[in-house]
NUGU-282786 format. One record per atom (N, C-alpha, C): residue in three letters; z, x, y. Coordinates in steps of 0.02 Angstrom, whole numbers, plus 50000, padded with zeros to 5 digits. Example, Ala and Ser with C-alpha at 12.3 -4.5 7.8 and 13.67 -1.06 7.14 Angstrom:
REM NUGU-282786
ALA503905066049716ALA503905061549775ALA503905066049835SER503545064249888SER503575068449947SER503945064550002
***
This chain:
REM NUGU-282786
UNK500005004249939UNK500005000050000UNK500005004350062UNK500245010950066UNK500355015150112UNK499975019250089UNK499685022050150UNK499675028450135UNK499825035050110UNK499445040450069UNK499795044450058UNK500175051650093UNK500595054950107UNK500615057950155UNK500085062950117UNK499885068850180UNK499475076550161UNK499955081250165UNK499695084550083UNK499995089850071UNK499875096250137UNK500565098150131UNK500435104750192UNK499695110650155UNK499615110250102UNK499235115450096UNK498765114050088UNK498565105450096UNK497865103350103UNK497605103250181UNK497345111250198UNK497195112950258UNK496575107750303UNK496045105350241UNK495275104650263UNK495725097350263UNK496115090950233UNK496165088650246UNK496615087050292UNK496935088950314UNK497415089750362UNK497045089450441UNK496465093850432UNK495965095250493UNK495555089250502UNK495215085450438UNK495135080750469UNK495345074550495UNK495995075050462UNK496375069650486UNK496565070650575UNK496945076950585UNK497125077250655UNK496155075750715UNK495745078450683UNK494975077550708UNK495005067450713UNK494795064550666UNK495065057850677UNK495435057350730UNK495915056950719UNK496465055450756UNK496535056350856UNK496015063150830UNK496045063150918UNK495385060750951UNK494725059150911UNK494285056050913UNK494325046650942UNK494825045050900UNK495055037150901UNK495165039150970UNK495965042450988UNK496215042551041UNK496085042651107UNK495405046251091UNK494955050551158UNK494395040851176UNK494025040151098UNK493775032751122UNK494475028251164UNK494995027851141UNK495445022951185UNK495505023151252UNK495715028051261UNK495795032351321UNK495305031251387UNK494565031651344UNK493935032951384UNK493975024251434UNK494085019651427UNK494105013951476UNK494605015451525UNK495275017051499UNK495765017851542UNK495585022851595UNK495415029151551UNK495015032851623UNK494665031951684UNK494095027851644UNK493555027451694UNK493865020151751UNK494665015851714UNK494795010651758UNK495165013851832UNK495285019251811UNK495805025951844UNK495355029051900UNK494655030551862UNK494385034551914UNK493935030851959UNK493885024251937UNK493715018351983UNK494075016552043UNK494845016752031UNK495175014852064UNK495235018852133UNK495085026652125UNK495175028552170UNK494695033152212UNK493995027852176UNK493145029352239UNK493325025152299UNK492805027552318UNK492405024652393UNK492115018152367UNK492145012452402UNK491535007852386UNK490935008352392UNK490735013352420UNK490025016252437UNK489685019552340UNK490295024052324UNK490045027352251UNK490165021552206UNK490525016852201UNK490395013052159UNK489945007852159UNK489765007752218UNK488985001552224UNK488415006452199UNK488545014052208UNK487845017952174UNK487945019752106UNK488495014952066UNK488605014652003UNK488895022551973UNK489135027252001UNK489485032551974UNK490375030251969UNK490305030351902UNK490825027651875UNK491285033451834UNK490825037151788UNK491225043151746UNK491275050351776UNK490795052251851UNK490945059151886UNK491515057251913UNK491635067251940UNK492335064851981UNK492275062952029UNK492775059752049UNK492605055852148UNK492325062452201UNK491775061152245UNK491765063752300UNK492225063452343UNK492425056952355UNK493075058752406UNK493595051652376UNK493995056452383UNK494475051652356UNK494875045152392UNK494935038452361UNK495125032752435UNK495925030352382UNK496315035652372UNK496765031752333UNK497115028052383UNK497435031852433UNK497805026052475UNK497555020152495UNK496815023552533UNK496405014152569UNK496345010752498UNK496355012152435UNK496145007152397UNK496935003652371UNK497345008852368UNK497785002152340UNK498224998952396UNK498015003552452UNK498474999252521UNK497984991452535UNK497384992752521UNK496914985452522UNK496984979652500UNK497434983552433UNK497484978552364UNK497854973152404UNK498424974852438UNK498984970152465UNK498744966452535UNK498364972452583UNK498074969152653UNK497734964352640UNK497004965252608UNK496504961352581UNK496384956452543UNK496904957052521UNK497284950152444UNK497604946252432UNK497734943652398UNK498284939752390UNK498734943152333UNK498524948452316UNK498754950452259UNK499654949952262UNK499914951652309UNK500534950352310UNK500914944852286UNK500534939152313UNK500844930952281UNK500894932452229UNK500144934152201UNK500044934152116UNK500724936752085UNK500804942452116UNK501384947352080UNK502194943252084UNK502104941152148UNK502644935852140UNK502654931252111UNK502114929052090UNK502184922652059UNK502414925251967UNK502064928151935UNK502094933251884UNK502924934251864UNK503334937651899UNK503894937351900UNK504364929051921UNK504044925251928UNK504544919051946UNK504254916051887UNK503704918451841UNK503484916151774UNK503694920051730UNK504004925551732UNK504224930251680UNK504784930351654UNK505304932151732UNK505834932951726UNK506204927451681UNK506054920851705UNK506544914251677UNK506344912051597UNK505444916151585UNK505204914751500UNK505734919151470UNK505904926051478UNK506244930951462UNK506864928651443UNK507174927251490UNK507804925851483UNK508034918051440UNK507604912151455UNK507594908051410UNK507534909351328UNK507104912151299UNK506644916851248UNK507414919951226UNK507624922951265UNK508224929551243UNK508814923851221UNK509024916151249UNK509554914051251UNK509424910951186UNK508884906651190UNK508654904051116UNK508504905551073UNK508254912851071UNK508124914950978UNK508734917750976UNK509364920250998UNK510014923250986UNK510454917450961UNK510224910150988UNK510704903950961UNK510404904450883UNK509704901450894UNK509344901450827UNK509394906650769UNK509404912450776UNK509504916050728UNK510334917550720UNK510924917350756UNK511554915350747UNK511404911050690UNK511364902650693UNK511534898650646UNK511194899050590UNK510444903950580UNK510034902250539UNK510254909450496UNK510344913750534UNK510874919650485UNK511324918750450UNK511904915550489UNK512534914950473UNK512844909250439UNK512554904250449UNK512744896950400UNK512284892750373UNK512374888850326UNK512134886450280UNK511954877350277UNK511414875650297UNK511544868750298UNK510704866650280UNK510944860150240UNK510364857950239UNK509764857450260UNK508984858450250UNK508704859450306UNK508504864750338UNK509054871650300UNK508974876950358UNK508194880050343UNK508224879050287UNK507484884550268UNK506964879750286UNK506844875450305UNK506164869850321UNK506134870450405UNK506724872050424UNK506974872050519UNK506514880650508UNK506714886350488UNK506574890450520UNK506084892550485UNK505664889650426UNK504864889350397UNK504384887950484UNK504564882450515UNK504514878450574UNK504424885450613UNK504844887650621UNK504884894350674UNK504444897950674UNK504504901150589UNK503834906150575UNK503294903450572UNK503054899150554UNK502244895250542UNK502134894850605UNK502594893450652UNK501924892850717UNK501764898250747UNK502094902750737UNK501704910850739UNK500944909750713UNK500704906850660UNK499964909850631UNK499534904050662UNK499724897850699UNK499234894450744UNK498944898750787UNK498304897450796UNK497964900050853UNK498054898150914UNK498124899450958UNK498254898851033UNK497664893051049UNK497284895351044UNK496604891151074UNK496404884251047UNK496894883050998UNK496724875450956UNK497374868950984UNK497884873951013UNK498284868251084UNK498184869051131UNK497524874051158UNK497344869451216UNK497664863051257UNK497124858851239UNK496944852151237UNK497604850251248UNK497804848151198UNK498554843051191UNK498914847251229UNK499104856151244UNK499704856751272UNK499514855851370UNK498834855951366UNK498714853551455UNK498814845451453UNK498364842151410UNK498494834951437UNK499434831651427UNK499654836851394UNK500694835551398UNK500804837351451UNK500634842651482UNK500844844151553UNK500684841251591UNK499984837351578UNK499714832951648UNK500134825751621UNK500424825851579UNK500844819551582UNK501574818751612UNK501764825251589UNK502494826651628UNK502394828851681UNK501744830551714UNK501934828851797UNK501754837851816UNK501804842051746UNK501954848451754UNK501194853151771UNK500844851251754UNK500224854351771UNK500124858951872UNK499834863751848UNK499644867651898UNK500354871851946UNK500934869751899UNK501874872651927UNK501904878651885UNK502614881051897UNK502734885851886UNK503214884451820UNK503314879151812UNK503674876451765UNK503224874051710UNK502474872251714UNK502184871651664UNK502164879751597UNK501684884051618UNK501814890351598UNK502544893251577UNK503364891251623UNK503754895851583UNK504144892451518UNK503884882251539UNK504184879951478UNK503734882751411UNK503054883651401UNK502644883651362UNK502834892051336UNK502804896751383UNK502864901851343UNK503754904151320UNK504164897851353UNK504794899451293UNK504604896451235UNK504304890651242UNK504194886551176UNK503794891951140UNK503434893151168UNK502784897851114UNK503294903551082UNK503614907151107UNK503834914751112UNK504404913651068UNK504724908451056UNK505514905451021UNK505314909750952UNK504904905950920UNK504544906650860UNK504654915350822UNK504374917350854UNK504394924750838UNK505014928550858UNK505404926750909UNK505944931250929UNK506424927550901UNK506304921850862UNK507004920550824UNK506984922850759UNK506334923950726UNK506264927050670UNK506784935350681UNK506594938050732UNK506654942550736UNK507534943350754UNK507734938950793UNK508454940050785UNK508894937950733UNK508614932250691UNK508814932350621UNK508954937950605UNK508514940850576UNK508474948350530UNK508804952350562UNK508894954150639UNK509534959450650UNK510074956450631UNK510224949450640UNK510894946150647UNK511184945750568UNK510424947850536UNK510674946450447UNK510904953750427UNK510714958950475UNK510864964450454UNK511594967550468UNK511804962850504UNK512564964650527UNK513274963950468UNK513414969250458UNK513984966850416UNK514394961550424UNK514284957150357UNK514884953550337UNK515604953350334UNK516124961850340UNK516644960750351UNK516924959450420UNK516334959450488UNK516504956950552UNK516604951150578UNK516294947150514UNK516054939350512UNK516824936850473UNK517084940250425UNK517614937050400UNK518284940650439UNK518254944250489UNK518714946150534UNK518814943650610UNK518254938450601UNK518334935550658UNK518614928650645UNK518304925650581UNK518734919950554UNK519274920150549UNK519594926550497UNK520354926650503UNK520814926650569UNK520374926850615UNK520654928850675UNK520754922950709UNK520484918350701UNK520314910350713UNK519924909350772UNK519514914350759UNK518894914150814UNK518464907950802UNK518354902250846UNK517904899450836UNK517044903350832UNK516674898850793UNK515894900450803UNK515734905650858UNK515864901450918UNK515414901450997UNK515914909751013UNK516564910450999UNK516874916551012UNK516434922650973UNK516544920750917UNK516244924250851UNK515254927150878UNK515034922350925UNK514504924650946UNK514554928051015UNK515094927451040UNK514904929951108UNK515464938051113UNK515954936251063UNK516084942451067UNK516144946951020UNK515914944550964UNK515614951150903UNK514844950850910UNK514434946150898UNK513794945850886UNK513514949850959UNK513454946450981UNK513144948551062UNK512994954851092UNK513854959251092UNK513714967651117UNK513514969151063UNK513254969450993UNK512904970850947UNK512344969250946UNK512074965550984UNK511564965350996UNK510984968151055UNK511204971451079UNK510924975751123UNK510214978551113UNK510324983751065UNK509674986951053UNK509234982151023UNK509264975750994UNK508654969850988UNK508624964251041UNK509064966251109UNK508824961451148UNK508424965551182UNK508564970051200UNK508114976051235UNK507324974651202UNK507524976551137UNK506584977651087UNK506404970451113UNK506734964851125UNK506454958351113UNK506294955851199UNK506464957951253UNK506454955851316UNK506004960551317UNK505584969151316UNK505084971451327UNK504454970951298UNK504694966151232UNK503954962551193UNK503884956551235UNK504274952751264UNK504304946551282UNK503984946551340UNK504314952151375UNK504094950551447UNK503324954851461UNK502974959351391UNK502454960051393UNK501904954551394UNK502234952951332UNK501594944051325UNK501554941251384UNK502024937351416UNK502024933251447UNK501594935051520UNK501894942451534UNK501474945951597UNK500854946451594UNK500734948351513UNK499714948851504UNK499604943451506UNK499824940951499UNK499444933151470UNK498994929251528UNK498274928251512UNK497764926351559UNK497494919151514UNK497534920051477UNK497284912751422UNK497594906951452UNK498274906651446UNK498624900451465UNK498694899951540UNK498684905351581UNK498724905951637UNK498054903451666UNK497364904151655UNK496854898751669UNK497034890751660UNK497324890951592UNK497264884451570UNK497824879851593UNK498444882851609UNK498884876651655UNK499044876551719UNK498554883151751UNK498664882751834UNK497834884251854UNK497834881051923UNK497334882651965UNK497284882652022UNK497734883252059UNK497804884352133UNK498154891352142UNK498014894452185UNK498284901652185UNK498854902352213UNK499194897652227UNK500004896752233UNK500394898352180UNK500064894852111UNK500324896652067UNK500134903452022UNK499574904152004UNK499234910851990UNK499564915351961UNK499644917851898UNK500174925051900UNK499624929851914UNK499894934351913UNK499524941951932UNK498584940951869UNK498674940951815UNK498264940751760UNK497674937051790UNK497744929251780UNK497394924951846UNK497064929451907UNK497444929151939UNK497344929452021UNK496814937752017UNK496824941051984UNK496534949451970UNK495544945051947UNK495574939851925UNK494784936151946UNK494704933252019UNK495044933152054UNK494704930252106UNK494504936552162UNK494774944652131UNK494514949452180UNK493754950052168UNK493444944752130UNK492664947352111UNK492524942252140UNK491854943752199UNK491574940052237UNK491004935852228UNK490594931952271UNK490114928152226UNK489484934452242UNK489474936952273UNK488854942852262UNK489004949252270UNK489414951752292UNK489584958652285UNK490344959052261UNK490484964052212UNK491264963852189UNK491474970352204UNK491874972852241UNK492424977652251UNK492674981952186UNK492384983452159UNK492644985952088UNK493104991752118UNK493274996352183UNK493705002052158UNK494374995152173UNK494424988552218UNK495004987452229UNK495284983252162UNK494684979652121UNK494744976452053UNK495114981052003UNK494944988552007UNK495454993251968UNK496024994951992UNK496104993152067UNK496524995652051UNK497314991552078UNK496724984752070UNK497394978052057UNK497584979551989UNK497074979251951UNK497084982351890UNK497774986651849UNK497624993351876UNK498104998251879UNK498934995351886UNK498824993051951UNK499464990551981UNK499844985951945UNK499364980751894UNK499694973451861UNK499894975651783UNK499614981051768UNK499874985051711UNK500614989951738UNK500484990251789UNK501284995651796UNK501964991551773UNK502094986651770UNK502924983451765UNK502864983851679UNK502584981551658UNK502584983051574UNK502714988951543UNK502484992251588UNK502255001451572UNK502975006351571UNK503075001651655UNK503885004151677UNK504305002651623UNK504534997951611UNK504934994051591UNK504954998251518UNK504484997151490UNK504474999951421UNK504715007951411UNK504655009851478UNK504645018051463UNK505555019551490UNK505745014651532UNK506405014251548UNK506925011651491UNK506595006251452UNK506995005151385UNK506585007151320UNK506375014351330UNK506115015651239UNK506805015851208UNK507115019251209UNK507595021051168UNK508015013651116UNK508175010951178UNK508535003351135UNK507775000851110UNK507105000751130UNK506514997251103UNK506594999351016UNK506405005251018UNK506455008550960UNK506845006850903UNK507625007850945UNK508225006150896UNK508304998150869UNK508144994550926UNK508034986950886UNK507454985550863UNK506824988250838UNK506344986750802UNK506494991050716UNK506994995550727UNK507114998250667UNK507884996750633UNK508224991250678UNK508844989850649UNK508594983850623UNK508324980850675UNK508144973050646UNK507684972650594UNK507294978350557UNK506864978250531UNK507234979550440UNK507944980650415UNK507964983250362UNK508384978150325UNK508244971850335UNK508524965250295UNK508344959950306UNK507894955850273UNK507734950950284UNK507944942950276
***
């Protein structure tokens, strides 16, 4: 099922593996580059289509000081965060209830409730459409800011409760019967054993969370359209014009709407890491 590792003294294969390897890397790479070295031409070299030389003169400041003069890009970004922040934190409160009770106790039902959880992971996005806009245009919610963060807690539950299950199943049992003896109710028993133990998988689970929700351009067409509401994802199409498009300032809205993910992730690797490999060794 795995791979096999290479023997150290299999030199020729060894070579071509690291050759691969930096081949893939170098194709990945090559968009990000050229979105990089877009970002910081002249509009003059990018209307004469030089895209992969190096810049003649470089416009990093006028181009991303534009981004904000020239744009709206700012709303976007605000709006993005008044859609992130509250999916995140919803997302974080509800798969920690859900996988609490679905770890820890036993009741009828439980395995058909959190079958429920996992199965809507393998729906396709694009086949609720339909029904999840015309629900919003019934509750009133369409084109708010409240349409998008109810939908992507609902969406996001699914997977991050799977996932706090399995850390929460991985936690020893003699903490669980030391809190009973102790006559800790449940709600104690979660907030003050379960909880600071949970750290390094709320971390892994709020920088997966708050990745999706920030990329996310699919649903963000589909339950808003006024640029009030817009998150960043959205609003990064309306810098393309109806006959000429700005491509160094399109990269480097670009650039800019990738940085909070980027940050974020590189500020919490360490707990990322540790809760994708604690939560990962009991199912």
């Amino acid at each position: 099922m795995y791979p096999r590792p290479i023997a150290p003294t299999a030199a020729a294969h060894r070579t071509i593996y690291v050759s691969l390897v930096a081949l893939v890397l170098v194709l990945w790479l090559l968009p990000l580059v050229a979105v990089m070295l877009t970002s910081i031409r002249s509009f003059d070299e990018v209307m004469a289509g030089q895209y992969w030389n190096w810049p003649k003169k470089f416009s990093l400041i006028e181009n991303y000081t534009a981004v904000f003069q020239q744009t709206a890009m700012f709303r976007f970004f605000l709006n993005s965060l008044i859609i992130t922040l509250p999916s995140v934190a919803g997302v974080l409160v509800l798969a920690t209830l859900n996988g609490f009770v679905l770890s820890r106790y036993r009741f009828k039902g439980a395995t058909l409730v959190f079958a429920l959880f996992v199965g809507g992971n393998f729906l396709p996005a694009q086949i609720m459409m339909i029904p999840v806009r015309d629900l919003m245009v019934k509750l009133g919610l369409y084109d708010t800011f409240y349409a998008l963060i109810l939908f992507h807690i609902a969406f996001q539950t699914g997977f991050a409760t799977l996932f706090m299950r399995n850390f929460i199943s991985a936690l020893p049992d003699e903490l669980f019967q030391a809190a009973r003896s102790e006559g800790a109710s449940p709600a104690q028993t979660l907030w003050h054993v379960v909880v600071p133990l949970l750290r390094p998988a709320l971390a892994a689970l709020a920088i997966l969370t708050f990745t999706f929700v920030w990329n996310d351009y699919f649903w963000a067409i589909v339950l808003t359209q006024s640029d009030a509401v817009k998150p960043v994802t959205a609003g990064l199409n309306n810098l393309r014009g109806e006959w000429v498009s700005a491509w160094n300032l399109v990269a480097a809205a670009t650039i800019l709407a990738a940085l909070p993910p980027v940050t974020m992730f590189f500020l919490m690797q360490k707990h990322f890491i540790a809760g994708l490999t604690i939560g990962a060794v009991k199912g």
